[in-house]
C-alpha positions in Angstrom: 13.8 4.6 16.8 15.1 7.8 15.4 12.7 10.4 14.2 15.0 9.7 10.6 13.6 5.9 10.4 10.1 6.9 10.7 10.9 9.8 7.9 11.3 6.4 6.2 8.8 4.3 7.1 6.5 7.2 6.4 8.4 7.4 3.2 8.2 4.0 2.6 4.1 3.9 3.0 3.5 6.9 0.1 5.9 4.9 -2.6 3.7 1.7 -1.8 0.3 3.9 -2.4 2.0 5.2 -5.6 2.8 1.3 -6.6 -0.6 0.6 -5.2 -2.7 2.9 -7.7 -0.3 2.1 -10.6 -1.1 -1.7 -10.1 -4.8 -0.9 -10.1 -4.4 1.0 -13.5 -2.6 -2.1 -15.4 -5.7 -3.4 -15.9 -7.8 -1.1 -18.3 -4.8 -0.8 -20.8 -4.1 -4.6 -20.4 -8.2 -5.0 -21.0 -8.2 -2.8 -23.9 -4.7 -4.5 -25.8 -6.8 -7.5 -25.3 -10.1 -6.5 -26.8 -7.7 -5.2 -30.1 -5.9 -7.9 -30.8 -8.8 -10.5 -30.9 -10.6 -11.0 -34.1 -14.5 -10.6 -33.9 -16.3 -14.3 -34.4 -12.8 -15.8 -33.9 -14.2 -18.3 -31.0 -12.1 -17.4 -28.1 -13.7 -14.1 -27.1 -15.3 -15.9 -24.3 -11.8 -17.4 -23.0 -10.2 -13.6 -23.0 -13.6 -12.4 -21.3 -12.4 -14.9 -18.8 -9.0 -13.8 -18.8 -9.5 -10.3 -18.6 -11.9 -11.2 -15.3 -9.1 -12.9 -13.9 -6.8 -10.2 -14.3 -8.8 -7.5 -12.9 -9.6 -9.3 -10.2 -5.8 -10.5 -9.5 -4.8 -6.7 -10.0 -8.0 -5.6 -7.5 -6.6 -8.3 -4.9 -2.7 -7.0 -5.1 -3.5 -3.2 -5.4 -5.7 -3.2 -2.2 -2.6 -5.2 -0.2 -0.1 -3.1 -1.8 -2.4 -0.4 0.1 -2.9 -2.2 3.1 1.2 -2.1 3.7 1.1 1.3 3.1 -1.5 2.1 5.4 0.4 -0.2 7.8 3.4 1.8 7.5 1.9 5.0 8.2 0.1 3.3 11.5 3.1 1.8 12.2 5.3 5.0 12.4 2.2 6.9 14.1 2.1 4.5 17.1 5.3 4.1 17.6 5.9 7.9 17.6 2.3 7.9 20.7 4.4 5.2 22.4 8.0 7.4 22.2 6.1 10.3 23.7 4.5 9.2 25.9 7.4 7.1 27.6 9.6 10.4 27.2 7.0 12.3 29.4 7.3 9.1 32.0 10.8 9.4 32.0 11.3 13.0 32.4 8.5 12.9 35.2 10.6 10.3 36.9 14.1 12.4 36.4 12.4 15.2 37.6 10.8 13.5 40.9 14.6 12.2 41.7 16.2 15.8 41.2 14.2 17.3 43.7 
């Protein structure tokens, strides 16, 4: 791979961390919309509690996968990068054995 590809594989890894925090930040806003629009004593604030549970937890679940592939990435570019070098040391060890 060219050092260029893991530039954007790298790249790639910090935009899903970005997308990862703003997922896990949907869900105060979303709760608080929520909370405003329902009328006290109106008999459904137990059905939005639920709601609003579901959605945090939904948001929790996608936000820390969202980060998990950007981790990934990251490891994914750093090993590949361990593997390149160490294989160019192999090679130029071997190229320098047969030019003597």
């Amino acid at each position: 791979m060219l050092k260029a590809d893991l530039d954007e594989i790298r790249s790639l890894g910090t935009q899903l961390g970005v997308k990862a925090s703003a997922i896990a930040q949907i869900a105060a806003p979303a709760k608080t919309s929520i909370e405003a629009v329902v009328m006290p004593d109106a008999g459904i604030e137990d059905l939005l509690g639920r709601i609003t549970a579901k959605l945090e937890t939904t948001l929790s679940k996608h936000s820390t996968a969202v980060q998990a592939m950007a981790d990934g990435a990251a490891t994914a570019a750093t090993t590949y990068e361990g593997v390149e070098d160490v294989f160019r040391a192999q090679l130029t060890s071997l190229t320098e054995g047969l030019s003597q």
